[in-house]
N, C-alpha and C positions, 0 to 999 in steps of 0.2 A: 504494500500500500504506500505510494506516496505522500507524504506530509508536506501543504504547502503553506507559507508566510503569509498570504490573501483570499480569500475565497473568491471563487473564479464565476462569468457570468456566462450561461450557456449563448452563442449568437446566432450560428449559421446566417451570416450576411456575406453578399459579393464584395469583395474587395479587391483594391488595384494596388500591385506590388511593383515597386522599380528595385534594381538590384544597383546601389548607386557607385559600388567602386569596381562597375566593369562598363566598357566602353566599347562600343557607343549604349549607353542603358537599355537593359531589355526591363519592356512591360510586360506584365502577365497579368492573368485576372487568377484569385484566388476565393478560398473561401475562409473565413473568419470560424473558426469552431468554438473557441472560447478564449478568454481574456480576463486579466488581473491586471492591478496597478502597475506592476510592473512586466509583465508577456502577455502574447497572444499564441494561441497554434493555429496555424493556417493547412486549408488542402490546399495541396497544389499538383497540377499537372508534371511539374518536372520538378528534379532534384537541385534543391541550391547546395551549394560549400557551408560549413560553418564556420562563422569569421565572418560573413561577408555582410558588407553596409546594404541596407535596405532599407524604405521609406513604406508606409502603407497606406493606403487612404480606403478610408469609407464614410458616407454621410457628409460630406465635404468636410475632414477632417483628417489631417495628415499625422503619423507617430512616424518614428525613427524608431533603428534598433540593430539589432546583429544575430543572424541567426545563427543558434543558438545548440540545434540538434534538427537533422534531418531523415525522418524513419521512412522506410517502405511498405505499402500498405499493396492490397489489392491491385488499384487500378489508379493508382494517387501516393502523395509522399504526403506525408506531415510536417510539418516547420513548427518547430518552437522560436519565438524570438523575445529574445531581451529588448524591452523597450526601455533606448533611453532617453527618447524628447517625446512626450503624450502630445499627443490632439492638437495642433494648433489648425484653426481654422483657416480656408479657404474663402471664405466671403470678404476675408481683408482684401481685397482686390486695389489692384494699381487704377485699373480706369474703370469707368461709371459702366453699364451695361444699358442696352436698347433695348425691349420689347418687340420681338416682329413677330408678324403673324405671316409668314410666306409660305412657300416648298417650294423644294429644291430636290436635286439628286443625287446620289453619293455613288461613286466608285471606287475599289480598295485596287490601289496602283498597283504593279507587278501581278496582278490578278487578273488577266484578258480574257478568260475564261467565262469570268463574272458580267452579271450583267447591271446597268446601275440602277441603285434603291431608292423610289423613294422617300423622301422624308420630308418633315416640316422645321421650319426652325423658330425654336421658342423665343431666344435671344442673343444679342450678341455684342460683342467690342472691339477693342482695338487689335487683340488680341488671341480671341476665342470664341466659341460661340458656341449653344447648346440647340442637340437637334432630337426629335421623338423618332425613331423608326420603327416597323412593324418587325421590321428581320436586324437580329445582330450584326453589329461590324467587333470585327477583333481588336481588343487593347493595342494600343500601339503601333498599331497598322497607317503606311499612308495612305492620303485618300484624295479622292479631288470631288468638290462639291461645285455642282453647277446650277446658279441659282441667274433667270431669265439672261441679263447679257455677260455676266460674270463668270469669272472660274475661279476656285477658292484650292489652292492647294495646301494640308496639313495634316494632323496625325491627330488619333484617337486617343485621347488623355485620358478617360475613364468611360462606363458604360455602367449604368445600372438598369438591371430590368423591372419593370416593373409588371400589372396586373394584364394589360394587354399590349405594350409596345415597351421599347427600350431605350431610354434617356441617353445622348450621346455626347460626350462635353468633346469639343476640338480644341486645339491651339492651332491656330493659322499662322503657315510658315509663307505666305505667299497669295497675294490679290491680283489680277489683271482680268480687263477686258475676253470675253469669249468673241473665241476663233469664230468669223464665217465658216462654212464648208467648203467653200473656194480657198480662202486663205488654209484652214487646215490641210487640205490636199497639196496645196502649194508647199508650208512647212513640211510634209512631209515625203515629198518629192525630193525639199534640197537636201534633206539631214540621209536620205538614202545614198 
């Protein structure tokens, strides 16, 4: 039997893990199983290192920590992490956000396979913007969103699902102008 310092809170919530001292960071989505003042154990798809710096967000609220112990399970790993910076919030934001009510379409780049989604967008800034879609995009994924004459290129910062659709937050790496179809055939004539 384990004896622990804190009694622990059961959660089963999605959460968005970055592995911060590997480069370039990978995102993953994880699962939240339970947490105390100072850990959390997460499912996760793939095995992390122990030792390694990682950040977690769920609920717009970010912890730090180092994991701590990684078990093999079934069809999933476990993480323990030591957390050592709790919760600081995400709504501190650098710029003001907008209200739009539009849609738009998303496609996950290096994905040609895929066809694009689409989606609505809740809000947005200078920097980000949140989008409702019916179908998942993957944590960390790039993407391009094309919304009427624009094209938005960025990456999926988090994703949580909810009861019928899936909240999509971006960081936008990238705004210009959409191509005609003339001119796209044209760029991609010369880049051949």
């Amino acid at each position: 039997m384990v004896h622990r310092k804190e009694g622990r809170f059961k959660l089963n919530q999605i959460a968005t893990l970055r592995a911060l001292s590997m480069t370039p960071v990978p995102v993953m989505e994880t699962c939240i199983l339970d947490i105390s003042g100072s850990g959390m154990r997460l499912r996760s798809e793939l095995p992390l290192t122990c030792g390694l710096a990682v950040e977690v967000e769920v609920n717009d609220r970010v912890s730090r920590g180092t994991v701590c112990s990684c078990e093999a399970k079934l069809d999933s790993y476990e993480l323990g992490v030591a957390v050592t910076e709790r919760g600081r919030t995400l709504e501190q934001r650098k710029q003001g956000r907008f209200n739009v009510n539009d849609v738009a379409t998303i496609r996950e780049l290096g994905q040609e396979t895929r066809i694009p989604i689409d989606v609505s967008i809740v809000d947005i800034s200078k920097d980000g913007m949140r989008l409702r879609s019916k179908l998942p995009v993957a944590c960390g994924a790039p993407i391009e969103i094309k919304v009427r004459d624009t094209v938005v290129l960025g990456s999926v910062h988090r994703r949580v699902p909810s009861l019928d659709y899936y909240e999509i937050a971006v960081l936008i790496h990238a705004i210009s102008p959409a191509l005609t179809v003339k001119e796209s055939q044209e760029t991609a004539a010369t880049t051949a």
